[in-house]
C-alpha positions as CSV (number, residue, x, y, z in Angstrom):
1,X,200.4,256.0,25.4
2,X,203.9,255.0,23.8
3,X,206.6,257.8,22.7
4,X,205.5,258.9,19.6
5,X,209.3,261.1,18.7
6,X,210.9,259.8,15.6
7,X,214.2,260.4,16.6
8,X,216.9,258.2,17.4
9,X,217.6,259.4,20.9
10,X,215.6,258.9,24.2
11,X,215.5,262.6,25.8
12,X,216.4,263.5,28.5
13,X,214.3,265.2,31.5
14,X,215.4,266.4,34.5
15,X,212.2,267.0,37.9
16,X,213.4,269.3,40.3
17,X,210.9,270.0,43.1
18,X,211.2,269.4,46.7
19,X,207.8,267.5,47.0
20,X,208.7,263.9,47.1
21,X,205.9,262.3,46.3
22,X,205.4,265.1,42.9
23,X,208.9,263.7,41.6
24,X,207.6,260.1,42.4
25,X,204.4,260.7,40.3
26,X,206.4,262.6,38.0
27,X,209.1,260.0,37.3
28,X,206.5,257.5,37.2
29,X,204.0,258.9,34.2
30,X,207.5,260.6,32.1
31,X,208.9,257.0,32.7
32,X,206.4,255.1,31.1
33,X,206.5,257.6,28.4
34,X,209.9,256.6,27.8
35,X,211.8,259.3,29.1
36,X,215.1,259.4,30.7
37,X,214.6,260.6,34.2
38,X,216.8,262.4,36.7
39,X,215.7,264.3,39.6
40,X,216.7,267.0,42.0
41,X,215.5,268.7,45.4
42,X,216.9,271.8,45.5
43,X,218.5,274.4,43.3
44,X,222.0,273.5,43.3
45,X,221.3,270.2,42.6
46,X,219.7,271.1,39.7
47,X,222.2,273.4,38.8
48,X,224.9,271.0,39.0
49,X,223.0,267.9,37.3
50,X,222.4,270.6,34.2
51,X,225.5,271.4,34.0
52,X,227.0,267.7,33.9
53,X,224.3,265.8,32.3
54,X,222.7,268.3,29.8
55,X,219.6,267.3,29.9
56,X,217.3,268.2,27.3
57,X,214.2,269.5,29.2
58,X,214.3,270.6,33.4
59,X,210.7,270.6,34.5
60,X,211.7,273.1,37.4
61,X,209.8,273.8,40.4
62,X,209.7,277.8,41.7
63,X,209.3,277.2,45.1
64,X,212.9,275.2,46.6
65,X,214.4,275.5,50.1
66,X,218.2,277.0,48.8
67,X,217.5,278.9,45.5
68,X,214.4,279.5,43.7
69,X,213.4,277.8,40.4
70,X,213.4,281.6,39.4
71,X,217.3,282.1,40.3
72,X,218.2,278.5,38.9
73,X,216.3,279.8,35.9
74,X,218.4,283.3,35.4
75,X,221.7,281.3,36.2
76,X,221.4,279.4,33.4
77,X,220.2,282.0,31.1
78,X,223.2,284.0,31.7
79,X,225.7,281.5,31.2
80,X,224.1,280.9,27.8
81,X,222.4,277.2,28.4
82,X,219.6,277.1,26.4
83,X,218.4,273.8,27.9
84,X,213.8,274.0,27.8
85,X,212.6,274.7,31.2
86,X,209.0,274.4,32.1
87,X,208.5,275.7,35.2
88,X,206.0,275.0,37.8
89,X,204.2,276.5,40.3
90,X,201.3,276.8,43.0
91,X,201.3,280.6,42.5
92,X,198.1,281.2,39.1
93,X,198.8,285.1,38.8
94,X,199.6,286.6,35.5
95,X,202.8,288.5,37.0
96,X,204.7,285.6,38.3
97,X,203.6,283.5,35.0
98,X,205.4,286.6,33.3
99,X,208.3,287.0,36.0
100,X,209.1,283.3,35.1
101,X,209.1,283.8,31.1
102,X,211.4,287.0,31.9
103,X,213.8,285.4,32.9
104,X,213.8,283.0,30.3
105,X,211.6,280.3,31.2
106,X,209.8,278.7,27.9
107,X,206.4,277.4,29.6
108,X,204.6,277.9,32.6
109,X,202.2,275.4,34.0
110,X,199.8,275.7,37.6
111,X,199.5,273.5,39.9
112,X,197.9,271.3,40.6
113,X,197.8,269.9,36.8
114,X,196.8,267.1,34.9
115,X,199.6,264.6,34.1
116,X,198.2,264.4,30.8
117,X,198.6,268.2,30.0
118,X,202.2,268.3,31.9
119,X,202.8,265.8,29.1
120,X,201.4,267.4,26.1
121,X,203.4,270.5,27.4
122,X,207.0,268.3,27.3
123,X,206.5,266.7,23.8
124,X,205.9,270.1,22.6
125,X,208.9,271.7,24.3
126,X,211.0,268.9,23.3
127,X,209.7,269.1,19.2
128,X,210.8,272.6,19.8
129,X,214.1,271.6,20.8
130,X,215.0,268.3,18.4
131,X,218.2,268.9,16.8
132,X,218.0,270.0,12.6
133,X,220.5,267.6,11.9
134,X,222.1,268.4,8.4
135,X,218.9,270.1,7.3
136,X,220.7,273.3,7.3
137,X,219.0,276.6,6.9
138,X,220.5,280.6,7.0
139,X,217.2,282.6,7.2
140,X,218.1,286.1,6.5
141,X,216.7,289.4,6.5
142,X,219.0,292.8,5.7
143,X,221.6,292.4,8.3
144,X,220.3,289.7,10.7
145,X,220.7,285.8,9.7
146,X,219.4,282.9,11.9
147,X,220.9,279.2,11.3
148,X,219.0,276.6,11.8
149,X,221.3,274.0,12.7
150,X,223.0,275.7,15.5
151,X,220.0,277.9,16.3
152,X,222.2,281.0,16.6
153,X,221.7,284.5,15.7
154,X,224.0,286.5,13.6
155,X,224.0,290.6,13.3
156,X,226.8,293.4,12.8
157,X,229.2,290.6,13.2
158,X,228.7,289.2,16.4
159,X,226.9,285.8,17.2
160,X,223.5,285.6,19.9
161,X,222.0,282.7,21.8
162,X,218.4,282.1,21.9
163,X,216.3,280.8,24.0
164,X,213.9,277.6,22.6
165,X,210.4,279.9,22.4
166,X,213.1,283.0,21.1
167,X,214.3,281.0,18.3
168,X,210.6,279.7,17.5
169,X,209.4,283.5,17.3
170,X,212.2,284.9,15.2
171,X,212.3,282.2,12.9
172,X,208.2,283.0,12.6
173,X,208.9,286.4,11.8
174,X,211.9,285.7,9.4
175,X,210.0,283.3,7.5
176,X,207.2,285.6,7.0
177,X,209.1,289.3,6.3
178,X,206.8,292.0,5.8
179,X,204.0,290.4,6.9
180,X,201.9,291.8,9.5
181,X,201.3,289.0,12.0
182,X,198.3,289.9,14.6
183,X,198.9,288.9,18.4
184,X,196.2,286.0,18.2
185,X,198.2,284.0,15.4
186,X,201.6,284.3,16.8
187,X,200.1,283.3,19.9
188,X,198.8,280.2,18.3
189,X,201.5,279.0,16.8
190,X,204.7,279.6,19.3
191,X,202.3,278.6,22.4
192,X,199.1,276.6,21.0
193,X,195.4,277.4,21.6
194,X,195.3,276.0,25.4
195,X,198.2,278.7,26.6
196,X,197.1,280.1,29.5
197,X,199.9,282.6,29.8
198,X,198.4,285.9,29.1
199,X,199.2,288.4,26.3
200,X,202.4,289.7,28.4
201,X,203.7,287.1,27.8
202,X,204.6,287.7,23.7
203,X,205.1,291.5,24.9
204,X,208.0,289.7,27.1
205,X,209.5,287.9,24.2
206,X,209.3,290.5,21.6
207,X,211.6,292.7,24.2
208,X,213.9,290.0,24.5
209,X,214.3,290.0,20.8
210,X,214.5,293.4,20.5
211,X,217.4,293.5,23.4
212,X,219.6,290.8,21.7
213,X,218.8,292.4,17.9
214,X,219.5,295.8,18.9
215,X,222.4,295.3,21.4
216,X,224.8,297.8,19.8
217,X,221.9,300.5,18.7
218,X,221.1,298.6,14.9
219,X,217.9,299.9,13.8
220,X,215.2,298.3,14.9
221,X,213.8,295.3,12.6
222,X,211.1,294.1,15.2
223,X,208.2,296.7,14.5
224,X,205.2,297.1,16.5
225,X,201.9,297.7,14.6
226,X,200.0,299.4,17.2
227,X,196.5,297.7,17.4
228,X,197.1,294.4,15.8
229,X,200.3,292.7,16.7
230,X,204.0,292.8,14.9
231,X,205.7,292.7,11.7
232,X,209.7,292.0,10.3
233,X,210.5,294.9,8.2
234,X,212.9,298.3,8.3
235,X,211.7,300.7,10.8
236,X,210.2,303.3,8.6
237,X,211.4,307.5,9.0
C-alpha cells in the first residue's frame, strides 16, 4: 500500500510505548507507509519530542513506567497543543475508552490490533488534521464563529482551541444549524461505522463543547433533543 495524501508534506508520527518490539513493528508498517517516524518510551520523552518536533499525530500508549499516556494526554491539552493522539491500550472497558477521550484524546484503539486497522485509524486522524491552506472559511452562527484556517473558536470576544474530533463536531453542527442531528449520524460521520467507542463517547464531546462555548455563562447554543440526539439553535424559554 503506497501513501495515498495529496499533500505536499510527509507527516509526521510520533510511537510512544514501552514495548520494544510494538514500536519496532510500529515503525516498520508506518514506515513503509511513508511516514516520518519518531519514537519514545516513556512519558517525558514524549512530552519533550512533542514539544520540540511537533509532530502531527502521537500514537500514545496508556500504560508507561514514569507518566501515563493519560497524564501525557491532559498535559498537552492544557497547554493548548492540539497535536491528534490516538491512544492505545490493553485495557477494552467502555470507562477507560471514555477516561481517555476526556481528557482529550481523539481515538481509542485495543490491543492487540490489526496493523491494518491502526492504519486506517491514522490516515483518518491525519485528514482530520491537514492544514486548510488559503481555503478560508468563518462559519457562524449568532455569536459564535469558527475559522477554518486556524481552526479556532470565536465567542463574546475571546478566542478557544479545539481539539481535532471538537473542531470536526462543531463545524458538523455549524454547517447544519437547526437541524436536528440523531446520535447514529453524528456518530457516523466524526468516528465512522467501525468505532467501537461507545455512545459516551459523543456525550463526552458535546460537554466539552458546551464547557468551551459557555465559559462565561452565554446561553447555551448546543441543545439536547432528548430521545434522538442534538441540534445548533437558541435554547428556547
Amino acid at each position: 500500500m503506497k501513501n495515498t495524501y495529496d499533500t505536499p508534506f510527509t507527516p509526521r508520527i510520533l510511537i510512544v510505548d514501552d514495548e520494544s518490539r510494538v514500536i519496532s513493528a510500529l515503525r516498520r508498517g508506518l514506515s513503509y507507509e511513508g511516514y516520518q517516524i519518531s519514537c519514545a518510551f516513556t512519558g517525558e520523552q514524549a512530552l519533550h519530542l512533542i514539544r520540540s518536533q511537533t509532530p502531527d499525530l502521537v500514537i500514545l500508549d496508556i500504560m508507561l513506567p514514569d507518566l501515563s499516556g493519560l497524564e501525557v494526554c491532559r498535559r498537552l491539552r492544557t497547554e493548548k497543543n492540539d497535536v491528534a493522539l490516538l491512544m492505545l491500550s490493553a485495557r477494552d472497558t467502555i470507562p477507560d475508552r471514555v477516561r481517555g477521550l476526556e481528557l482529550g484524546a481523539d481515538d481509542y484503539l485495543v490491543k492487540p490490533f490489526a496493523l491494518e486497522e491502526l492504519l486506517a485509524r491514522v490516515k483518518a486522524l491525519l485528514r482530520r488534521k491537514q492544514p486548510a491552506g488559503i481555503n478560508r472559511e468563518l462559519l457562524r452562527f449568532e455569536d459564535l464563529e469558527l475559522d477554518t484556517a486556524t481552526r479556532q473558536g470565536h465567542r463574546g470576544g475571546r478566542t478557544f482551541h479545539l481539539s481535532t474530533t471538537e473542531y470536526e463536531l462543531l463545524t458538523l453542527f455549524l454547517r447544519n444549524p437547526h437541524i436536528v442531528l440523531p446520535r447514529g449520524v453524528i456518530m457516523q460521520r466524526i468516528w465512522g461505522d467501525d468505532f467501537e467507542g461507545g455512545p459516551n463517547v459523543l456525550e463526552v464531546y458535546i460537554r466539552h463543547l458546551r464547557n468551551k462555548l459557555e465559559q462565561n455563562g452565554e446561553p447555551r447554543l448546543l441543545q439536547t433533543v432528548r430521545g434522538t440526539g442534538y441540534v445548533l439553535r437558541i435554547q428556547e424559554p
